[in-house]
ROKEKE-79346 format. One record per atom (N, C-alpha, C, O, CB): residue in three letters; x, y, z. Coordinates in steps of 0.001 Angstrom, whole numbers, padded with zeros to 6 digits, always signed. Glycine has a CB too. Layout:
residues N
ALAXYZ;...
This chain:
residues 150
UNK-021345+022161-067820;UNK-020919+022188-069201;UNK-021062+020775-069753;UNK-020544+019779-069249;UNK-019454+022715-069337;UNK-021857+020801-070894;UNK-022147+019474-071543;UNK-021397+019051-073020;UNK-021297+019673-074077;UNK-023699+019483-071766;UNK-020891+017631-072575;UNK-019689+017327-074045;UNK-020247+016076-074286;UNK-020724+015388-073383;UNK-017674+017184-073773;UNK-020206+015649-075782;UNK-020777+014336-076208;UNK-019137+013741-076126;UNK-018147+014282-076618;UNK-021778+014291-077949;UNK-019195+012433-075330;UNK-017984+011899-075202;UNK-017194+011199-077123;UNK-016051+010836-077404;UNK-018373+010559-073843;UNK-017852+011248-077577;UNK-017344+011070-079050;UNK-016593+012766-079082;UNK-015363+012715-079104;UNK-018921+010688-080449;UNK-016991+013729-079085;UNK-016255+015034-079051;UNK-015387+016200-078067;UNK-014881+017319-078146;UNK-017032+015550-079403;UNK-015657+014849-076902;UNK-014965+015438-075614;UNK-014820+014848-074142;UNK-015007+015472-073097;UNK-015599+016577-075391;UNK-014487+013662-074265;UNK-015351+012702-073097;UNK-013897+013793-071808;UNK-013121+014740-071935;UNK-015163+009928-073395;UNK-014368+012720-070610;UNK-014243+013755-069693;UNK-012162+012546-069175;UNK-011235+012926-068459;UNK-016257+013923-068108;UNK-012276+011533-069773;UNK-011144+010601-070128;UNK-010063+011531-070963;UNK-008854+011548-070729;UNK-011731+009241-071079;UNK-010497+012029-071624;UNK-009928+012405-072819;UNK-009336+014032-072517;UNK-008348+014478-073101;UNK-011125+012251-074072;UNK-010102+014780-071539;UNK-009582+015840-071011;UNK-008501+015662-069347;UNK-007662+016434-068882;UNK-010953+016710-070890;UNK-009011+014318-068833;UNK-008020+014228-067963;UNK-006534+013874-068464;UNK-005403+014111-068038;UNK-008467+013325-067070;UNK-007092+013164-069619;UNK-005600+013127-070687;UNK-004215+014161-071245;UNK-002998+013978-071294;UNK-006157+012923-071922;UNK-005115+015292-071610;UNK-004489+015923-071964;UNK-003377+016892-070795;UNK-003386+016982-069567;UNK-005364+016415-072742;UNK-002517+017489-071825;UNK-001599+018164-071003;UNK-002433+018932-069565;UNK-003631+019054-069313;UNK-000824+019301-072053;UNK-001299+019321-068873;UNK-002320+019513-067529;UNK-004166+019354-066911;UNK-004929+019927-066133;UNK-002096+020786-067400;UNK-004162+018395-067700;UNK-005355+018160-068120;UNK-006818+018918-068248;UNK-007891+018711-067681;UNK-005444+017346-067562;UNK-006262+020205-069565;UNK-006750+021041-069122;UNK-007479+021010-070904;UNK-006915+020194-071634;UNK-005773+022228-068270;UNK-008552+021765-071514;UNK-008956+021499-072548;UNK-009564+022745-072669;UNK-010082+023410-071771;UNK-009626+020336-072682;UNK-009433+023072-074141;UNK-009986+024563-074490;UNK-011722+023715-074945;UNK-011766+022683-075615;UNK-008793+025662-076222;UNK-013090+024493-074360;UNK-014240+024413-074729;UNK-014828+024665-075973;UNK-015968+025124-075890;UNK-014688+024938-074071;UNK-014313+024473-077288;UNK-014697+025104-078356;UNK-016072+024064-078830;UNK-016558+022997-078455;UNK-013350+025275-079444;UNK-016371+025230-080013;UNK-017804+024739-080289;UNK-018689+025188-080140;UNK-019583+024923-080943;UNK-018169+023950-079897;UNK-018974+026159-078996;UNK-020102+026662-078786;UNK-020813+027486-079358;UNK-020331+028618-079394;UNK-020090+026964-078024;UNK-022266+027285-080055;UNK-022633+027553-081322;UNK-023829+028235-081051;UNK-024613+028485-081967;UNK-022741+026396-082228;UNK-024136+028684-079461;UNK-025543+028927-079155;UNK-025226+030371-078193;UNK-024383+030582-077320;UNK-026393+027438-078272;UNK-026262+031201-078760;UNK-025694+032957-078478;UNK-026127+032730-076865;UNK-025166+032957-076131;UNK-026824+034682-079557;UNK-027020+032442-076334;UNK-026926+031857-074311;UNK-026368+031109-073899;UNK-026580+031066-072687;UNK-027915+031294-073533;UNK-025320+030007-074390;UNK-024516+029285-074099;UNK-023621+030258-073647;UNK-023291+030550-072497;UNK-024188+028410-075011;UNK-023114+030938-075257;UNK-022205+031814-075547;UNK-022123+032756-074552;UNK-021040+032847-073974;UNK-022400+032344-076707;UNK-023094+033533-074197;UNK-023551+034680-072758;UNK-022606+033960-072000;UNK-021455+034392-071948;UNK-025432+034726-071911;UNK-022966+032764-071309;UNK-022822+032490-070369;UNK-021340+032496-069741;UNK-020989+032791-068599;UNK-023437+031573-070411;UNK-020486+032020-070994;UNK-019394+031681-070729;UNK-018486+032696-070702;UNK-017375+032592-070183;UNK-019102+030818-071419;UNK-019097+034109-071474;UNK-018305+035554-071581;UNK-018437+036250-070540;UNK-017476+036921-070164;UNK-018704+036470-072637;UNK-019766+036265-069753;UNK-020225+037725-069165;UNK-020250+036677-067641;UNK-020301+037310-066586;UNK-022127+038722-069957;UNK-020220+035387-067562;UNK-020415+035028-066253;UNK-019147+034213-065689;UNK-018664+034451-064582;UNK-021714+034233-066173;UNK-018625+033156-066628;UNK-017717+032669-066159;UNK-016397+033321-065801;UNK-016027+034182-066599;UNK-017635+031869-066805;UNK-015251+032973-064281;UNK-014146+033417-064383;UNK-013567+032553-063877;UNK-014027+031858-062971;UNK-013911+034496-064009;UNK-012506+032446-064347;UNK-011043+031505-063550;UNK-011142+031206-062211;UNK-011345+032096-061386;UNK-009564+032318-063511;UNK-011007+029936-061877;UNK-011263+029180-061033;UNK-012949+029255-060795;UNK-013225+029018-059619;UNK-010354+029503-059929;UNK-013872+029470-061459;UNK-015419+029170-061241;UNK-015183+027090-061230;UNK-014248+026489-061758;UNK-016688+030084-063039;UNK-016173+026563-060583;UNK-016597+025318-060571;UNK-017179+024994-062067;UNK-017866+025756-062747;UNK-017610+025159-059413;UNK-016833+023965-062337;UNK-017468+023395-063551;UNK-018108+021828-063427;UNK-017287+020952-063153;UNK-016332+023420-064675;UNK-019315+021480-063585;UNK-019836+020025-063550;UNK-019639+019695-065227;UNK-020113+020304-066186;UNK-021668+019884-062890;UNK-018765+018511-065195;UNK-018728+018263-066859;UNK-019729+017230-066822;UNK-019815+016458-065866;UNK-017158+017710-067658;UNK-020529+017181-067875;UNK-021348+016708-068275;UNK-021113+015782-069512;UNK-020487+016192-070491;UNK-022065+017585-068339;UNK-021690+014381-069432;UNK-021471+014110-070958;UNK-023120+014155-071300;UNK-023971+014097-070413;UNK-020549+012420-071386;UNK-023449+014277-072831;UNK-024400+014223-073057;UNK-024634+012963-074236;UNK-023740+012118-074201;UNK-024685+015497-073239;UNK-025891+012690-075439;UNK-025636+012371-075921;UNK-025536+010682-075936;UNK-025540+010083-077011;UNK-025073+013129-075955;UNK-025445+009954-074610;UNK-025827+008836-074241;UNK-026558+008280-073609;UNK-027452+009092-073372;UNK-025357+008516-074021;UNK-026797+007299-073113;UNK-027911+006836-072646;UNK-028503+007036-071498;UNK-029698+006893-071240;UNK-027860+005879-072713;UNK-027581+007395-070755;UNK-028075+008604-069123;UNK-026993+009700-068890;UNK-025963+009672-068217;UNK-028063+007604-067246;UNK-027625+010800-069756;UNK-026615+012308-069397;UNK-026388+012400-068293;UNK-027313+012057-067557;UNK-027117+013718-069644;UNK-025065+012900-067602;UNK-025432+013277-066723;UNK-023788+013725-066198;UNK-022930+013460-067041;UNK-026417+012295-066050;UNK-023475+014121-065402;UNK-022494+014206-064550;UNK-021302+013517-064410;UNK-021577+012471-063822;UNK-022929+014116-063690;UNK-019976+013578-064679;UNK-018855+013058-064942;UNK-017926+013493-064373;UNK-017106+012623-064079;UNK-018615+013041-065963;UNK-017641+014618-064036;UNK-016634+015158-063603;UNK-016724+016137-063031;UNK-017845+016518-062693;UNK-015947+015294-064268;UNK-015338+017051-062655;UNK-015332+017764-061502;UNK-014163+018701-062141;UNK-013037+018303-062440;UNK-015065+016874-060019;UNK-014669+020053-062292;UNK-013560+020531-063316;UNK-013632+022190-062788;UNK-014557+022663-062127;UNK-014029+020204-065274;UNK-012586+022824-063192;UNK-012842+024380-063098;UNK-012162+025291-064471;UNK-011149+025063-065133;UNK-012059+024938-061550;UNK-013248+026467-064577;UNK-012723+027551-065495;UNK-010866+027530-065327;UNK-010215+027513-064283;UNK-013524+029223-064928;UNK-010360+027538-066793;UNK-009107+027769-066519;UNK-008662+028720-067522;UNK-007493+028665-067904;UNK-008349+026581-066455;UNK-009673+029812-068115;UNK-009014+030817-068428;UNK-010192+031760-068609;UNK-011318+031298-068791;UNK-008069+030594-069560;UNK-009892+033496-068550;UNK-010525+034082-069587;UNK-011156+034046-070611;UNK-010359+033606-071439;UNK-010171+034431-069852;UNK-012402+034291-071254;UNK-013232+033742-072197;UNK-011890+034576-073272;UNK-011210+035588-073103;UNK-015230+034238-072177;UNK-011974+033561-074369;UNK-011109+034143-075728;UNK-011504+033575-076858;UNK-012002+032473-076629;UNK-009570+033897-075735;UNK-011488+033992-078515;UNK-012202+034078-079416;UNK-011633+032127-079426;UNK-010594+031577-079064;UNK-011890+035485-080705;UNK-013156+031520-080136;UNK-012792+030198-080545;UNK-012562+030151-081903;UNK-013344+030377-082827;UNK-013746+029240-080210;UNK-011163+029768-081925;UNK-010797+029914-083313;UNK-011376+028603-084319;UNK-011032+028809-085483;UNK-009131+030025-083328;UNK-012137+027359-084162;UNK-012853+027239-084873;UNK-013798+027493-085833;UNK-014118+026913-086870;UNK-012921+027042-084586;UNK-014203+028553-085232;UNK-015113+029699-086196;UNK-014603+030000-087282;UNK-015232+029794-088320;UNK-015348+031049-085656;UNK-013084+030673-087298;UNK-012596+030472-088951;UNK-011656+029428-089387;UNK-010644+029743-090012;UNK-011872+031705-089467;UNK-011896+028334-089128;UNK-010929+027035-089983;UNK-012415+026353-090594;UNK-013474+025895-090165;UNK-009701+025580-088628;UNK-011657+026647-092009;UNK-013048+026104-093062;UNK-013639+024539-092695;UNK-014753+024015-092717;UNK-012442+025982-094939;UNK-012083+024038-092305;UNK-012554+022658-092027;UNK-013038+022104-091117;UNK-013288+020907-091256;UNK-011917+022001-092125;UNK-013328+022728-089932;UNK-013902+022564-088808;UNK-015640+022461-089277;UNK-016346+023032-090108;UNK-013400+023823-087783;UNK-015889+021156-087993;UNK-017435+021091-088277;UNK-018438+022382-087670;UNK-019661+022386-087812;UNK-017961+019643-087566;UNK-017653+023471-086966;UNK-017756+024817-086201;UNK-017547+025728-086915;UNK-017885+026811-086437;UNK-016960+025038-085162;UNK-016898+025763-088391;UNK-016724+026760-088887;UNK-017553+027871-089012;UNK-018699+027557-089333;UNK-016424+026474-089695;UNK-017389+028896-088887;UNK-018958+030013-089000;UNK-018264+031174-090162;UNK-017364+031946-089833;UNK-019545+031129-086923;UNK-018831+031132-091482;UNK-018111+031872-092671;UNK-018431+033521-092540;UNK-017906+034459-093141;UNK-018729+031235-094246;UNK-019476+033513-091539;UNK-019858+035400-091060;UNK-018885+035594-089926;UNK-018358+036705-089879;UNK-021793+035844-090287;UNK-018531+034659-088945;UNK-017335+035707-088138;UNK-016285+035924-088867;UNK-015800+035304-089813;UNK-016678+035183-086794;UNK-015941+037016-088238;UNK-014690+037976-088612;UNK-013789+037455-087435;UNK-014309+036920-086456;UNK-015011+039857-088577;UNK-012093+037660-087571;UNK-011600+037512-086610;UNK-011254+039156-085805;UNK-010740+039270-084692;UNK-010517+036578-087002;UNK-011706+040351-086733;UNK-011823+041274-085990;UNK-013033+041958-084778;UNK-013019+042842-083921;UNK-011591+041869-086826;UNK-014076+040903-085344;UNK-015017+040770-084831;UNK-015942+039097-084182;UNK-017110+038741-084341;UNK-015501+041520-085736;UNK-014872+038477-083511;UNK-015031+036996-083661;UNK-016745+037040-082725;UNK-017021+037708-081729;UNK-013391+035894-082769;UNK-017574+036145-083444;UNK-018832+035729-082909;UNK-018919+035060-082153;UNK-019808+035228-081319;UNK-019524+035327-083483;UNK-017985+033901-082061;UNK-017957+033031-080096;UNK-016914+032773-079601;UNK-015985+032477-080353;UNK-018550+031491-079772;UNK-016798+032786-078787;UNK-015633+032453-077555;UNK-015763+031397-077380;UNK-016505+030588-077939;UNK-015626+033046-076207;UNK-014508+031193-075968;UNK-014437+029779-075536;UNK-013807+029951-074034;UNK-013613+031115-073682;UNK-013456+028786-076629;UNK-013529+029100-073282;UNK-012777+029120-072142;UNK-012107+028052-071931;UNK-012748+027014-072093;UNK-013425+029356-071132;UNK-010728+027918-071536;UNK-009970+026464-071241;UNK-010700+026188-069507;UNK-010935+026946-068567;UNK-007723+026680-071269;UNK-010894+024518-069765;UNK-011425+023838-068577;UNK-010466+023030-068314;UNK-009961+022194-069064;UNK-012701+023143-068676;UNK-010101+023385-066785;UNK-009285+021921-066087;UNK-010117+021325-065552;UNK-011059+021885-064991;UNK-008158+022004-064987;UNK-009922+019717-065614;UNK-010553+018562-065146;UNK-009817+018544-063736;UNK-008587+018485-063748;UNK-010364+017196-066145;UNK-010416+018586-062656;UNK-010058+018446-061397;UNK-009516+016666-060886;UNK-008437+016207-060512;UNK-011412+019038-060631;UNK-011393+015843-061198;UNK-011385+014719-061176;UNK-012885+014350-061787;UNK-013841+015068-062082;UNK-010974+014296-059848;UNK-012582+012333-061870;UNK-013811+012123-062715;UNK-014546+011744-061552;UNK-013964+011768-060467;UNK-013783+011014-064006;UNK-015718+011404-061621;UNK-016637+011420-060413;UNK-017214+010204-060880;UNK-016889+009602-061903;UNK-017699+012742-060130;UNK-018406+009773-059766;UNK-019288+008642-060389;UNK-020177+009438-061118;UNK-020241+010655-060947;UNK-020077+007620-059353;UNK-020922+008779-061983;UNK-022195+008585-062862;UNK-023003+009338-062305;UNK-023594+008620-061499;UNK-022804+007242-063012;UNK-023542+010739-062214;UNK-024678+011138-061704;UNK-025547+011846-062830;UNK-025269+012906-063390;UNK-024381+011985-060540;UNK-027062+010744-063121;UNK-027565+011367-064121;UNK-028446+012058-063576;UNK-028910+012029-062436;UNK-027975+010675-065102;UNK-028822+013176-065137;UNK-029839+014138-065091;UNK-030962+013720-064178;UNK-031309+014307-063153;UNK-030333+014398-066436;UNK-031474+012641-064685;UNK-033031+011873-064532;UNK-032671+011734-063063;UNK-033690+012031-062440;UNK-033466+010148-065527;UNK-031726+011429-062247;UNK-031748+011344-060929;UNK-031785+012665-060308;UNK-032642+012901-059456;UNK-030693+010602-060497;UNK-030984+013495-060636;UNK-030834+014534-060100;UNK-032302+015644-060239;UNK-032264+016769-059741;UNK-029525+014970-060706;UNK-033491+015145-060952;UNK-034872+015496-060625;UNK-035538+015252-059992;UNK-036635+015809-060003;UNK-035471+015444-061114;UNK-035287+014483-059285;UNK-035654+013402-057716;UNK-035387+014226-056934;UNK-035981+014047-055870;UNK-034760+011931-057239;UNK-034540+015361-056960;UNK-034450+016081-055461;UNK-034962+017592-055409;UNK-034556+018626-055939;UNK-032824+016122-054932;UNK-035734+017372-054783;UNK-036473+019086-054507;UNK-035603+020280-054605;UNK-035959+021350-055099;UNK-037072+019317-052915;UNK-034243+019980-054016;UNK-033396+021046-053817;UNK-033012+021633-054931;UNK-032696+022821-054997;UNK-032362+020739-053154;UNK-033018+020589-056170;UNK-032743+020888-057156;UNK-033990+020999-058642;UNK-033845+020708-059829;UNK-031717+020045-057147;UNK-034995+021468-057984;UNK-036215+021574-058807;UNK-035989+022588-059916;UNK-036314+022473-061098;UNK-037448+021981-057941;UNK-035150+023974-059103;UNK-035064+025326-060212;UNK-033860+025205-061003;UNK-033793+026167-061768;UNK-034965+026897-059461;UNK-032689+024258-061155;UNK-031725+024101-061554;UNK-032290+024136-063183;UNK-033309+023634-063656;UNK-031029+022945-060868;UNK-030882+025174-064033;UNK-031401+025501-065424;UNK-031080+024232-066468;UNK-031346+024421-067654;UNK-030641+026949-065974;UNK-030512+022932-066059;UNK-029918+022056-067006;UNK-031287+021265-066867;UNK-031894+020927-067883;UNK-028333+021279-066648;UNK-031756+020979-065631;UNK-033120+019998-065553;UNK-034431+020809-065951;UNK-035433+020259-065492;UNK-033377+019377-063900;UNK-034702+021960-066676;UNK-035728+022369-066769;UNK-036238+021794-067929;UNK-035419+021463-068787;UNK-035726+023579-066660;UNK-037677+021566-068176;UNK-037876+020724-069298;UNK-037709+021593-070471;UNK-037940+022801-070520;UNK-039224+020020-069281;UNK-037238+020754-071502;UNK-037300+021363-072842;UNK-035285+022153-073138;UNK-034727+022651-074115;UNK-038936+022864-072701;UNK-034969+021943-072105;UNK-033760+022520-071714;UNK-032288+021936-073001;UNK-031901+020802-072719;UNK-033569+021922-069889;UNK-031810+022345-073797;UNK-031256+021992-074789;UNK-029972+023028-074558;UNK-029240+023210-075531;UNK-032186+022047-076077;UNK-029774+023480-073737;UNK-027833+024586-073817;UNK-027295+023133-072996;UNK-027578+022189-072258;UNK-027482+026954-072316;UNK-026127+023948-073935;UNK-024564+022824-073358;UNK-023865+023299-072448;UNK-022809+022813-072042;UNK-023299+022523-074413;UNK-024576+024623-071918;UNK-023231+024990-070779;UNK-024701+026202-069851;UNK-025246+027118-070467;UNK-021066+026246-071898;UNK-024985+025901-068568;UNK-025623+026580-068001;UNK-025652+027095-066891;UNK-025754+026038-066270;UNK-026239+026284-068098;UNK-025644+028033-065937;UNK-025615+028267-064529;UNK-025953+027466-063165;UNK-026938+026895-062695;UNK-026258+029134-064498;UNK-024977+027653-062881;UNK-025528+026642-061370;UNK-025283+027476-060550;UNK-024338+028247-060713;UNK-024756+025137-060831;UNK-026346+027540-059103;UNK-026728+028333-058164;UNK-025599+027599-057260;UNK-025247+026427-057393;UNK-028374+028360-057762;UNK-025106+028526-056317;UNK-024314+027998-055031;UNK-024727+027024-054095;UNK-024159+026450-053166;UNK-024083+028967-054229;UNK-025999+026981-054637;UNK-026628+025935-053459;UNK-026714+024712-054200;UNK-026481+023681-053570;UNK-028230+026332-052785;UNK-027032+024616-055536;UNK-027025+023238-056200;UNK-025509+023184-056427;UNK-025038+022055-056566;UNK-028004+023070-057671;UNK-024810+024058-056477;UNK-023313+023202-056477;UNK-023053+022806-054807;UNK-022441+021745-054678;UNK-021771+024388-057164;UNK-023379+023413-053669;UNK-023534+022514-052281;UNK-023776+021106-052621;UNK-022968+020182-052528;UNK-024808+022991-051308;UNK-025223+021052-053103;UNK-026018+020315-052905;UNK-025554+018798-053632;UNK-025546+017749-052989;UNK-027206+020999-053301;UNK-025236+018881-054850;UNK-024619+017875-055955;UNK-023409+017394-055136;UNK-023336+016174-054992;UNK-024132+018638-057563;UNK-022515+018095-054614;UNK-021238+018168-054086;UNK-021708+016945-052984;UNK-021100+015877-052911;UNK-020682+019836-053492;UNK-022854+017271-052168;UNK-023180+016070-051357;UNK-023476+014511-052217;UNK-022940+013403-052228;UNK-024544+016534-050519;UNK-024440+015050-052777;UNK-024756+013512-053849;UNK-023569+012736-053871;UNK-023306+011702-053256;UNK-025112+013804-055653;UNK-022781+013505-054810;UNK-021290+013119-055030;UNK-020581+012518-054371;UNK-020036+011470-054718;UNK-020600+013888-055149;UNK-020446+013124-053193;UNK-019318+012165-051862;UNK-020288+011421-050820;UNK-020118+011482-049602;UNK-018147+013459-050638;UNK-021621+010508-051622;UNK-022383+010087-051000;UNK-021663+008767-051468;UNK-020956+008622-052464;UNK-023797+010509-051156;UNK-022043+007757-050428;UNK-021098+006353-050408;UNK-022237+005295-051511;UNK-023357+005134-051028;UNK-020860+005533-048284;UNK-022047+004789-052542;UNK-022732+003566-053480;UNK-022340+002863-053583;UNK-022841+001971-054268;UNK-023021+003508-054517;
């Protein structure tokens, strides 16, 4: 799951109460898929920041709820507002994420360096969703990177 740290840094969710943060925003109908029909409570989450000068990997977080309507969609003043959902018919969801812990720096551009992770859907070129599937084996696999000694 990818957050521009101006709108969500991964500081700012260890902050909050149980340091747990509702995902709103999501403005893209395969993002959107993803987070309704695939994610569930306690799934793994890689937070991502995006948006700076090496995207990449920040944290260490898990699903912490049921997908439920993002009520951004109807507050006019939100930069998310969407004036066609209905709240009887809300158009995107969201899911609360707990931040587990923050991790080191692992960017995108590195994480294409490793074969294991050639089919992974965030490194595919042209690749623009903020929230995408990870295979059991690239969450193995990262998990090593991660508790690798630098």
């Amino acid at each position: 799951m990818k957050s521009e740290p101006d709108d969500g840094s991964v500081d700012e969710a260890l902050a909050a109460p149980r340091a747990t943060v509702p995902w709103t925003g999501v403005r893209n109908y395969q993002a959107r898929n993803f987070m309704r029909d695939q994610m569930k409570i306690g799934d793994g989450v890689l937070f991502c920041h995006s948006g700076v000068e090496q995207p990449g990997i920040v944290g260490l977080a898990e699903v912490a709820s049921a997908p439920y309507p993002d009520p951004t969609q109807f507050d006019p003043k939100s930069h998310y507002y969407d004036s066609a959902s209905r709240a009887e018919a809300p158009r995107w969801i969201m899911v609360d994420v707990h931040v587990l812990r923050k991790t080191r720096p692992l960017a995108l551009m590195d994480l294409r360096a490793h074969r294991e992770l050639a089919q992974m859907r965030v490194l595919q070129k042209g690749n623009r969703l903020s929230i995408t599937p990870v295979s059991a084996a690239e969450w193995r696999f990262i998990q090593k990177l991660l508790n690798q000694k630098h």
